[in-house]
KOLFITOR-964426 format. One record per residue (C-alpha): residue in one letter; x, y, z. Coordinates in steps of 0.1 Angstrom, whole numbers. Each point is the difference from the previous one (the first is absolute). Last residue first. Example, Ala and Ser with C-alpha at 12.3 -4.5 7.8 and 13.67 -1.06 7.14 Angstrom:
BEGIN
SITE   code      xx      yy      zz
SITE      S     137     -11      71
SITE      A     -14     -34       7
# end
This chain:
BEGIN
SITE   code      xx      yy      zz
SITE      X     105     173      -6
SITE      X     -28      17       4
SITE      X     -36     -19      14
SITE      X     -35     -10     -16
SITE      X     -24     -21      16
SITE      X     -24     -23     -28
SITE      X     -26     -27      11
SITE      X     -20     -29     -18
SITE      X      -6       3     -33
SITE      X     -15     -26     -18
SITE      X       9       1     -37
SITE      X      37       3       5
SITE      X       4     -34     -31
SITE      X      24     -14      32
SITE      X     -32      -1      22
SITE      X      -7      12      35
SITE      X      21      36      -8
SITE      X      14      21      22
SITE      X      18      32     -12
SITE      X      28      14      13
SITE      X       7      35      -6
SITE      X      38      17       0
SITE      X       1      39       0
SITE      X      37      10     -11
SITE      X      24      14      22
SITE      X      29     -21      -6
SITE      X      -1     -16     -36
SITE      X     -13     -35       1
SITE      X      24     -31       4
SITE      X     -30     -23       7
SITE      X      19     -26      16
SITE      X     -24     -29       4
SITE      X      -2     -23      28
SITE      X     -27     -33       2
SITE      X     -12     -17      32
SITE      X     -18     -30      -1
SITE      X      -8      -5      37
SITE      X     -11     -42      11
SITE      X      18     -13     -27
SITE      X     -18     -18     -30
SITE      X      13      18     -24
SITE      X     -14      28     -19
SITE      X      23      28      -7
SITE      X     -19      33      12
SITE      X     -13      21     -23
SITE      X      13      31     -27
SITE      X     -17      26     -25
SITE      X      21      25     -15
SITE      X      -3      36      -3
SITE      X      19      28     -23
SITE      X     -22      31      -3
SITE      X      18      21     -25
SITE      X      35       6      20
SITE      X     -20      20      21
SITE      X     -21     -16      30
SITE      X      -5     -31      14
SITE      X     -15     -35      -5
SITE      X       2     -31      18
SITE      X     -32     -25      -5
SITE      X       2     -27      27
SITE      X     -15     -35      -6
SITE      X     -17     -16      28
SITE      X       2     -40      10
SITE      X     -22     -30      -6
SITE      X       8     -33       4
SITE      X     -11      -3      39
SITE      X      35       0      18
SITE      X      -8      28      14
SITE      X      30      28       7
SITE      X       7      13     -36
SITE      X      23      28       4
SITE      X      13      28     -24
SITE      X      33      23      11
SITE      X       8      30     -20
SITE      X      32      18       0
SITE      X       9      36      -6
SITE      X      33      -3       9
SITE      X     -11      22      32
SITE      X     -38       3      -6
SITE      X     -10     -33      14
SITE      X     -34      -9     -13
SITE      X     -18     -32      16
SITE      X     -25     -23     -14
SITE      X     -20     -25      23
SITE      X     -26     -29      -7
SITE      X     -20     -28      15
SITE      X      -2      13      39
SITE      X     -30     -13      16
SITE      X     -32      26       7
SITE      X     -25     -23      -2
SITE      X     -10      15     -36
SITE      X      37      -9     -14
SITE      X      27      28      12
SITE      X      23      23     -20
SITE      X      32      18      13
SITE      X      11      32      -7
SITE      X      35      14       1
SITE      X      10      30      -8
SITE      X      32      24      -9
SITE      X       2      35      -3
SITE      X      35      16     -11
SITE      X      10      36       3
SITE      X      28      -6      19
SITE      X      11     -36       2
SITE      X       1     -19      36
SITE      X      -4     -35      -6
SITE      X     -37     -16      10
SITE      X       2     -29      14
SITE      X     -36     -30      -1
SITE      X     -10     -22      20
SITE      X       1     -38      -5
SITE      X     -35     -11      -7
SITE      X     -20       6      30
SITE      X       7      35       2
SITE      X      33      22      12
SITE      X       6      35     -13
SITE      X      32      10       4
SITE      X      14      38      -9
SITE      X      37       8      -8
SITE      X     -14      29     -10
SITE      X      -7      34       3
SITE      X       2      15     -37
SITE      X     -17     -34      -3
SITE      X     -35      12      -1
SITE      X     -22     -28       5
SITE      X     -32     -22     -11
SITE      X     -13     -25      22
SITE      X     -28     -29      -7
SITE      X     -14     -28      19
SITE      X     -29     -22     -13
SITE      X     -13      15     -32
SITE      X     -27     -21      -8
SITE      X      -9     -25     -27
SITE      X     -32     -13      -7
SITE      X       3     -10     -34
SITE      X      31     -22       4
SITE      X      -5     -30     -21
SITE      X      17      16     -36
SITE      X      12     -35      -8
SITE      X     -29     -14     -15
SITE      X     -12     -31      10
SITE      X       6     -25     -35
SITE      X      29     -17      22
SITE      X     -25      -6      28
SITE      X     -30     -19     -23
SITE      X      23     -16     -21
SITE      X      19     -22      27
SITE      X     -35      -7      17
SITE      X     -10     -11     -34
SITE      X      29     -24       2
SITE      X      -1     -13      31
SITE      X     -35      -9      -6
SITE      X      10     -17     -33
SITE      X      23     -21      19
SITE      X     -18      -9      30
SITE      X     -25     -13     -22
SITE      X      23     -18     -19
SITE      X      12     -18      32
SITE      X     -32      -8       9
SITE      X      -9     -16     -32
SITE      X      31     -17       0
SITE      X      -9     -11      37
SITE      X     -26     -12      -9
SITE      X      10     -23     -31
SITE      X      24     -15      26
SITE      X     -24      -8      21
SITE      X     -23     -18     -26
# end
């Protein structure tokens, strides 16, 4: 009789497992929809060398005349760092962060003018360090208007933020 118990147990266990398992892998991904901008800072760089520190790792900005680079970091509703994208206008490179290990992250729609509108959509690699951290050179013509777009969704149904600088 004991061992038909603890079958039954076991099997239990099993099947609870198991819908458990379903239940969180059938969440959708898109989790953030409080998000918050939590620190953000947008700068000539005619002037540069320029530091801005946060949380993260802080951010450089290279001197390039002309050039206006951001950074922008995005926040959960308590206010705790999940996200940052930065855009460095000297080698016009762009730097996407996923900071929560929560499976979730941002996608970052980069678009600018002439050439006929080129864009393309990037994220942070998803591993299970603590900061995912993903570079892009953008090699986009000096001068030209660069926007970032921030999407909650890889189909960039749920908009979440845009800044614009030059590169």
């Amino acid at each position: 009789m004991k061992m038909r118990n603890r079958a039954i147990a076991s099997l239990a266990a099993t099947a609870s497992a198991a819908a458990t398992a379903i239940t969180l892998t059938a969440t959708p991904a898109n989790a953030y929809s409080e998000l918050t901008v939590v620190g953000r800072e947008s700068t000539v760089t005619d002037y540069c060398p320029c530091r801005f520190n946060d949380e993260i790792d802080g951010t450089y900005f290279q001197k390039d005349a002309g050039g206006v680079g951001f950074k922008v970091i995005h926040g959960n509703a308590s206010r705790h760092a999940v996200a940052k994208v930065e855009f460095h206008p000297y080698d016009e490179i762009l730097y996407v962060y996923d900071v929560k290990n929560d499976g979730d992250t941002l996608y970052y729609k980069v678009s600018y003018e002439g050439d006929g509108g080129k864009w393309g959509l990037y994220a942070a690699p998803s591993t299970s360090n603590v900061i995912d951290v993903r570079k892009v050179n953008l090699d986009i013509p000096e001068g030209r208007r660069v926007t970032v777009t921030v999407y909650d969704d890889k189909a960039m149904k749920k908009k979440v933020y845009e800044i614009s600088g030059r590169a």
